[in-house]
SEDRENBA-633708 format. One record per residue (C-alpha): y, z, x; residue in three letters. Coordinates in Angstrom, 2 decimals. Example, Ala and Ser with C-alpha at 12.3 -4.5 7.8 and 13.67 -1.06 7.14 Angstrom:
<node><yy>-4.50</yy><zz>7.80</zz><xx>12.30</xx><r>ala</r></node>
<node><yy>-1.06</yy><zz>7.14</zz><xx>13.67</xx><r>ser</r></node>
This chain:
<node><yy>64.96</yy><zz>248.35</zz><xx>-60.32</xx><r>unk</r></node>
<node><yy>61.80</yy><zz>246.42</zz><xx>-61.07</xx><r>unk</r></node>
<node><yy>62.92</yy><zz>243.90</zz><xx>-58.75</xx><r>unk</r></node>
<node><yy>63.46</yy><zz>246.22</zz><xx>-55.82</xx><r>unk</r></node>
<node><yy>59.71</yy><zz>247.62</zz><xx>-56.21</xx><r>unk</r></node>
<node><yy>58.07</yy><zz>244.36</zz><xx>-56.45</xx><r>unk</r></node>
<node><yy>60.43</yy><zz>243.70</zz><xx>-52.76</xx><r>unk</r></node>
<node><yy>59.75</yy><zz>246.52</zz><xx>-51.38</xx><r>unk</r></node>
<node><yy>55.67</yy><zz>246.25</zz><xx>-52.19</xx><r>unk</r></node>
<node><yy>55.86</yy><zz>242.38</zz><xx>-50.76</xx><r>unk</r></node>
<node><yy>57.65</yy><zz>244.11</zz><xx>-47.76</xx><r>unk</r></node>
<node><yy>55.27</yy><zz>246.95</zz><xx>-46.90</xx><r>unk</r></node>
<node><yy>52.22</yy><zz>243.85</zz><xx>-47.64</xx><r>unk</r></node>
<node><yy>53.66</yy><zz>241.69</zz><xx>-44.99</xx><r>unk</r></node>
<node><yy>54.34</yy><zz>244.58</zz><xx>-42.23</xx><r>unk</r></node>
<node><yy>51.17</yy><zz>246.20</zz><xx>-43.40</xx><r>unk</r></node>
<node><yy>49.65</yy><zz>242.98</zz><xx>-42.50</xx><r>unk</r></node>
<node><yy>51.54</yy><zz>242.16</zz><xx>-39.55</xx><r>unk</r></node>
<node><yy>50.37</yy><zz>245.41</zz><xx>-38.22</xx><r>unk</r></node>
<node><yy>46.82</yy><zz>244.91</zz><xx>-38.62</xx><r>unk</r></node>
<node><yy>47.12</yy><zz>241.80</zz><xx>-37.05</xx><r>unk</r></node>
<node><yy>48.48</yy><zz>243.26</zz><xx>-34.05</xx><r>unk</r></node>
<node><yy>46.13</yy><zz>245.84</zz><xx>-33.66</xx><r>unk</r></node>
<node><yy>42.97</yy><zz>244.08</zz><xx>-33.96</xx><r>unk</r></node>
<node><yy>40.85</yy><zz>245.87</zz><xx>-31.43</xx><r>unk</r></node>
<node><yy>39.43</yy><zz>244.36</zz><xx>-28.50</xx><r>unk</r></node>
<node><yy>35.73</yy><zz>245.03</zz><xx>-26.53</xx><r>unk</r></node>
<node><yy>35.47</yy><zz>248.77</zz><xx>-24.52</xx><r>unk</r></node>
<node><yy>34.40</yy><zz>248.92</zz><xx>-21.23</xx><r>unk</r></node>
<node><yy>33.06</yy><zz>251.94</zz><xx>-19.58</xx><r>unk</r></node>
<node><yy>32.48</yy><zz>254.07</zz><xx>-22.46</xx><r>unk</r></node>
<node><yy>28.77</yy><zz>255.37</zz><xx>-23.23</xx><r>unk</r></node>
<node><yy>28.07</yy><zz>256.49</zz><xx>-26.40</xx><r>unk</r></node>
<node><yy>24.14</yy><zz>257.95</zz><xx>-27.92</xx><r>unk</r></node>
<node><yy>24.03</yy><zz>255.00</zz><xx>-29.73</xx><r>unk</r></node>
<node><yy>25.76</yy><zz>251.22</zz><xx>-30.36</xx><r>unk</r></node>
<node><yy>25.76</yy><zz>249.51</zz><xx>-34.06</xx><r>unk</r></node>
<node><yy>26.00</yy><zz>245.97</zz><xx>-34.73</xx><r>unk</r></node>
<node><yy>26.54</yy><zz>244.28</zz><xx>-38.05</xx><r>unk</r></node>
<node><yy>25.12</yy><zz>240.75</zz><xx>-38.43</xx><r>unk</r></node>
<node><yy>27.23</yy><zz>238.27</zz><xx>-39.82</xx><r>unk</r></node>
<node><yy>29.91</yy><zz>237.14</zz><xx>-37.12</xx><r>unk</r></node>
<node><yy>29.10</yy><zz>235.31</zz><xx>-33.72</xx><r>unk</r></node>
<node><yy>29.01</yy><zz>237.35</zz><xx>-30.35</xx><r>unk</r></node>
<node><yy>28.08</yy><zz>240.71</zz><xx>-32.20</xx><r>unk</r></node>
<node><yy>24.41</yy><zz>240.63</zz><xx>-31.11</xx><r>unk</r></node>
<node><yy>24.94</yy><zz>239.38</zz><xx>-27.73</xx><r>unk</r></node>
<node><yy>27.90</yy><zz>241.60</zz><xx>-27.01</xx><r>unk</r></node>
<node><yy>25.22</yy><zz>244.52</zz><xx>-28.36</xx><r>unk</r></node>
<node><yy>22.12</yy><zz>243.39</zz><xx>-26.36</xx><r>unk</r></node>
<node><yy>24.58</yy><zz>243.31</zz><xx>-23.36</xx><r>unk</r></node>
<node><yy>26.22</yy><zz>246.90</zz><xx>-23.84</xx><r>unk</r></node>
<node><yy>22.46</yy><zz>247.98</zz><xx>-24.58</xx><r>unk</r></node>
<node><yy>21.33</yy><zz>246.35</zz><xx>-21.30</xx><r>unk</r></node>
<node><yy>23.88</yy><zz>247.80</zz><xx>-19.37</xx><r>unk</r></node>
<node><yy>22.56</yy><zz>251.32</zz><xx>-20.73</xx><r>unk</r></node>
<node><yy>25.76</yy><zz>252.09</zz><xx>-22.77</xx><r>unk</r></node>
<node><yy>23.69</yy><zz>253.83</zz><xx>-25.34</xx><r>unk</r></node>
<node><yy>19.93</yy><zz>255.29</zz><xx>-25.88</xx><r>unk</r></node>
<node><yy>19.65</yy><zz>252.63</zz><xx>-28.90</xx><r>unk</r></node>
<node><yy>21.08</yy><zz>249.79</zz><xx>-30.66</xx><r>unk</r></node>
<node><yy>20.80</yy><zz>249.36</zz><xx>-34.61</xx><r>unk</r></node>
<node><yy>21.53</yy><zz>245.87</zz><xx>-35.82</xx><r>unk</r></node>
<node><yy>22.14</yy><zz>246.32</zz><xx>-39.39</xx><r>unk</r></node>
<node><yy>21.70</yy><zz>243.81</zz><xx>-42.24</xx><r>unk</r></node>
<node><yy>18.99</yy><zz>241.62</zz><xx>-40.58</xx><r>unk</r></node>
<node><yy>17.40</yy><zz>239.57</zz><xx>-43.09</xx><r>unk</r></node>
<node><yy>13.77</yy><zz>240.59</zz><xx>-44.48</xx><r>unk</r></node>
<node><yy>11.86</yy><zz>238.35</zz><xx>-42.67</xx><r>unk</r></node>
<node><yy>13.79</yy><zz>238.50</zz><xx>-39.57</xx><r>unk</r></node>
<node><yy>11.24</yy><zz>240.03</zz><xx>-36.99</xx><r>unk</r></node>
<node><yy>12.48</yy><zz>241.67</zz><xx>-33.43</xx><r>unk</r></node>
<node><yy>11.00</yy><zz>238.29</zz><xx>-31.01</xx><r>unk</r></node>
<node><yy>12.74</yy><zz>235.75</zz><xx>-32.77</xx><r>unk</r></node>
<node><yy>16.35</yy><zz>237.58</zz><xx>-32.16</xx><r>unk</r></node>
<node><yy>14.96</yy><zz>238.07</zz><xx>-28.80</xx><r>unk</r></node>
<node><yy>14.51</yy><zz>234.16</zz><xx>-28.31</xx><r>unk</r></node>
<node><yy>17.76</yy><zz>233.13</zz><xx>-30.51</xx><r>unk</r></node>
<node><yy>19.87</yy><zz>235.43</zz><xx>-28.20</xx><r>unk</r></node>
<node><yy>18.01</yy><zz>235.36</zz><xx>-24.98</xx><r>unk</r></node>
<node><yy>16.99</yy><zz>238.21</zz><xx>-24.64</xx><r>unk</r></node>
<node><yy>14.01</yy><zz>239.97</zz><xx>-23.08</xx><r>unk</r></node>
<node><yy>11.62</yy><zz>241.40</zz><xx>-26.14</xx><r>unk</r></node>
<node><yy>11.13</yy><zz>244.78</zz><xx>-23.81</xx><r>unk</r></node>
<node><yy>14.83</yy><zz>245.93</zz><xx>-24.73</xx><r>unk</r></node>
<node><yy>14.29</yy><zz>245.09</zz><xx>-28.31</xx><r>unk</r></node>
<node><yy>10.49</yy><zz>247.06</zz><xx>-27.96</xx><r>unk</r></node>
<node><yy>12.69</yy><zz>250.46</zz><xx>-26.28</xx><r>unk</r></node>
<node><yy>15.64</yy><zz>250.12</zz><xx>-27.41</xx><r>unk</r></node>
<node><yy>16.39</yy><zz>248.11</zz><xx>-30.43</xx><r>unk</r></node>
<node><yy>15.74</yy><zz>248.90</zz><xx>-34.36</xx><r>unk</r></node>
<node><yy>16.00</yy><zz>246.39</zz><xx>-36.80</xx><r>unk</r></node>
<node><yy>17.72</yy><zz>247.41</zz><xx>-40.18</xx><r>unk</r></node>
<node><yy>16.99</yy><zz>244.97</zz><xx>-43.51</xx><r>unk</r></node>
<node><yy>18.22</yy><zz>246.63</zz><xx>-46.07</xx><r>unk</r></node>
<node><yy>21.85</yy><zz>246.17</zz><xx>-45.67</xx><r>unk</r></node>
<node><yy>23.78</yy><zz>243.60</zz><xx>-47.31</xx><r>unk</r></node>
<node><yy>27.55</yy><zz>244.02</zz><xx>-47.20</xx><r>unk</r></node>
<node><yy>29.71</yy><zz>246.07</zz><xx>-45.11</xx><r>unk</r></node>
<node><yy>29.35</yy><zz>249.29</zz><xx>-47.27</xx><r>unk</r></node>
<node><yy>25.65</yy><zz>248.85</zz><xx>-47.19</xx><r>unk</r></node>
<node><yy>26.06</yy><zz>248.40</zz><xx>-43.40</xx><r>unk</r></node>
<node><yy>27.43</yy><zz>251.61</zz><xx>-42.67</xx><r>unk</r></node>
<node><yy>25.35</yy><zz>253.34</zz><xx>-45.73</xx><r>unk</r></node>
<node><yy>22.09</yy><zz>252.05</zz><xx>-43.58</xx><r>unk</r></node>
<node><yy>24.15</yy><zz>253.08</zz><xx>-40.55</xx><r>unk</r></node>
<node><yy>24.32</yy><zz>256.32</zz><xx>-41.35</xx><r>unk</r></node>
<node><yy>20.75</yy><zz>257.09</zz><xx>-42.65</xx><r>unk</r></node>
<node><yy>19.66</yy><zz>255.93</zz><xx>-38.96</xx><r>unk</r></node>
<node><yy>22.60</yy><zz>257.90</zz><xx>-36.94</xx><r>unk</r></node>
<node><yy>21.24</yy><zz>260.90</zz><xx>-39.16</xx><r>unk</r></node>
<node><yy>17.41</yy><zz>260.62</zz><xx>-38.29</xx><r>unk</r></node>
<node><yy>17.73</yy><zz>260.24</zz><xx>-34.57</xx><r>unk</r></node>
<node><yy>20.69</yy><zz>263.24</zz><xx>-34.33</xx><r>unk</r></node>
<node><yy>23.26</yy><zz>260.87</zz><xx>-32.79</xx><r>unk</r></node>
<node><yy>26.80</yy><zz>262.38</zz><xx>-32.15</xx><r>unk</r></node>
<node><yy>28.35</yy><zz>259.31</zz><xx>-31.02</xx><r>unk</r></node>
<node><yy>28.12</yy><zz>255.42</zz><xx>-31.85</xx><r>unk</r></node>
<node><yy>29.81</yy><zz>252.70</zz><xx>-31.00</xx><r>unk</r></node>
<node><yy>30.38</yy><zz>249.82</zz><xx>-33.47</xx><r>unk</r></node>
<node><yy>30.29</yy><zz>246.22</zz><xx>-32.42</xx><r>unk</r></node>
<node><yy>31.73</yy><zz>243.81</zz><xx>-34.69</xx><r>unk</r></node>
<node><yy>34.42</yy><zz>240.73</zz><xx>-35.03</xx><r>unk</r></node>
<node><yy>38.12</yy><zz>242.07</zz><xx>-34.16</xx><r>unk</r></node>
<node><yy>39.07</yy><zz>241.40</zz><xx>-37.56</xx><r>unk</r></node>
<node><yy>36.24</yy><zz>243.18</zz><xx>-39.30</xx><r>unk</r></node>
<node><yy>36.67</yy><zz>246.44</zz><xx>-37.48</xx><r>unk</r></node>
<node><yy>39.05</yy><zz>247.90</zz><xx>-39.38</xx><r>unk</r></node>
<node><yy>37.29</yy><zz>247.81</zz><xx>-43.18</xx><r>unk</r></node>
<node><yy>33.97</yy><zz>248.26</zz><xx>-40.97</xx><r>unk</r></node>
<node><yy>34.67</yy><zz>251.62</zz><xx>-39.21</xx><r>unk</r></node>
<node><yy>36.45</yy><zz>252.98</zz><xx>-42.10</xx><r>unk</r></node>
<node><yy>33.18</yy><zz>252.47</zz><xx>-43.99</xx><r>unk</r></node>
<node><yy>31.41</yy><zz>254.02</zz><xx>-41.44</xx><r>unk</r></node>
<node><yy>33.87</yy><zz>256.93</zz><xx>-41.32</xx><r>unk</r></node>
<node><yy>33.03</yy><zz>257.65</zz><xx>-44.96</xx><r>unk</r></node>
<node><yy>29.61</yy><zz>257.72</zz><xx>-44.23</xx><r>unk</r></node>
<node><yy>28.63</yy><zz>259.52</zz><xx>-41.63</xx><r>unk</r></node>
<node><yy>29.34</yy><zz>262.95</zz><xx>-40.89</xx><r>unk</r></node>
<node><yy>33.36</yy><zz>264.24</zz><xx>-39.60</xx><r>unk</r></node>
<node><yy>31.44</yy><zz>265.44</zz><xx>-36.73</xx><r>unk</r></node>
<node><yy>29.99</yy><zz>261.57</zz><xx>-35.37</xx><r>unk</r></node>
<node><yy>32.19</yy><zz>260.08</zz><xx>-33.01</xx><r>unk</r></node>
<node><yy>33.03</yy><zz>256.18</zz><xx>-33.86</xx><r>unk</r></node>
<node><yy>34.41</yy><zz>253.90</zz><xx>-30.82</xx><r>unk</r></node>
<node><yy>35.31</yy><zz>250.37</zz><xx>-32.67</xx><r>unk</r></node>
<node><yy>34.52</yy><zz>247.71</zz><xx>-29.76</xx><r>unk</r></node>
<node><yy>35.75</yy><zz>244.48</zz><xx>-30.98</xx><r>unk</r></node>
<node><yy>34.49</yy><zz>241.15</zz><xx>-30.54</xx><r>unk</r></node>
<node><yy>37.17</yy><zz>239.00</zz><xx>-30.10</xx><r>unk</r></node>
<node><yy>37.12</yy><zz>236.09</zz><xx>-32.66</xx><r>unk</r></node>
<node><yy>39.29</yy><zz>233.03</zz><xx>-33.08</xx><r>unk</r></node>
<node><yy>39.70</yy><zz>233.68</zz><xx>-36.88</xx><r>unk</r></node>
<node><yy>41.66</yy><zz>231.50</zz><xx>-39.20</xx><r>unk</r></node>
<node><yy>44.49</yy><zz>233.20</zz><xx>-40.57</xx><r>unk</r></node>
<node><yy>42.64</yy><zz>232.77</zz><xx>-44.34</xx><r>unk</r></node>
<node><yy>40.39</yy><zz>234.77</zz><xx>-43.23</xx><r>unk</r></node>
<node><yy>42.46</yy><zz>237.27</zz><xx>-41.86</xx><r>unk</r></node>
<node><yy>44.28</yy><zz>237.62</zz><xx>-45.35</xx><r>unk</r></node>
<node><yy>41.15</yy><zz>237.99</zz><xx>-46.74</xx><r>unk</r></node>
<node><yy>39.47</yy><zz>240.84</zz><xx>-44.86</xx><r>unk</r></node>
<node><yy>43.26</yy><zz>242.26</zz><xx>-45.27</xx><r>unk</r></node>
<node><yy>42.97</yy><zz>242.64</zz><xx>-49.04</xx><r>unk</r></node>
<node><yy>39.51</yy><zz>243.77</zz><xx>-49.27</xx><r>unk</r></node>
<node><yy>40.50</yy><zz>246.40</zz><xx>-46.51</xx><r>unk</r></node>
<node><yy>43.34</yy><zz>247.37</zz><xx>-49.01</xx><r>unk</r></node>
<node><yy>41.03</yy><zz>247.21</zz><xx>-51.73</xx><r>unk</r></node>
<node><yy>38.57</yy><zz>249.34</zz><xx>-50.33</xx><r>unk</r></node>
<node><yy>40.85</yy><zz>252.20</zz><xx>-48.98</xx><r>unk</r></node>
<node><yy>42.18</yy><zz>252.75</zz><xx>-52.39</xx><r>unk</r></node>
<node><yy>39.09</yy><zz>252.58</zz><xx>-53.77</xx><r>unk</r></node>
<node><yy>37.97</yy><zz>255.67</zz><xx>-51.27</xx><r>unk</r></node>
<node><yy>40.90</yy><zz>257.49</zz><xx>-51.58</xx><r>unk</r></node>
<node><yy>40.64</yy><zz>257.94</zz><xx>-55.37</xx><r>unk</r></node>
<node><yy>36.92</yy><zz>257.75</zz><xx>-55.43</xx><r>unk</r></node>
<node><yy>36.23</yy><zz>255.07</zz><xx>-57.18</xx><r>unk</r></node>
<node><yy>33.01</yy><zz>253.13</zz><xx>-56.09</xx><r>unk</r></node>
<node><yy>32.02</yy><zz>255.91</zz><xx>-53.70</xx><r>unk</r></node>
């Protein structure tokens, strides 16, 4: 009996995984949303943000978890951009340091400007444990579209996010570090 659990657990792991493998999102084109969200931390997120921004897919961006001393012109020369979009339309957030904090500092901003609709920017294989942290905090009645930047992630990585994604769900669905 033991036996069969412990195969049937290492069976719904591997599909589980397989799944989430196969439905690693990909980017969105031609949907507008109030606002767009990018988490720093993976290559293409800002770019594919400053782009969506540029292309007025949103009123603002948030890129969330920028270090302390970070300041808005030197993200505008590391990524090319002109400093007039970050002066309209781009907020800086430094008080994040994970992905919870991310979508805690997430959030607080969707909250304070009224937004009904954002959509996330981040690697494929960080959407999933990403949005679901967003889900949790914001309110039922924000709409989240999960653009993915695709990424050429090594499969240790992949079994990585995988657990903590596991990890995290349970630890939201029975409360614990909420």
């Amino acid at each position: 009996m033991f036996r069969r659990l412990i195969g049937f657990l290492v069976l719904a792991y591997i599909l589980g995984f397989a799944v989430f493998m196969l439905l690693l999102p990909r980017p969105v084109e031609g949907v507008a949303t109030d606002a767009i969200v990018v988490p720093t931390g993976g290559p293409g997120r800002i770019d594919r943000g400053l782009d969506l921004i540029a292309k007025h897919q949103a009123k603002r961006m948030l890129i969330t978890g920028v270090g302390p001393n970070v300041r808005p012109i030197e993200l505008a020369k590391t990524n090319r951009a002109p400093i007039a979009l970050f002066a309209c339309c781009v907020d800086l957030g430094h008080e994040a340091v994970d992905t919870r904090s991310n979508a805690m500092e997430t959030a607080d901003w969707v909250k304070v400007h009224g937004y009904k609709s954002v959509r996330l920017v981040t690697s494929d294989w960080h959407m999933a444990r990403a949005s679901m942290e967003l889900r949790a905090a914001l309110d039922n009645d924000v709409t989240i579209v999960a653009d993915g930047v695709t990424s050429e992630a090594p499969l240790g990585l992949l079994i990585v996010e995988y657990n903590k994604l596991l990890l995290r769900r349970v630890a939201l669905w029975t409360g614990i570090g909420v």
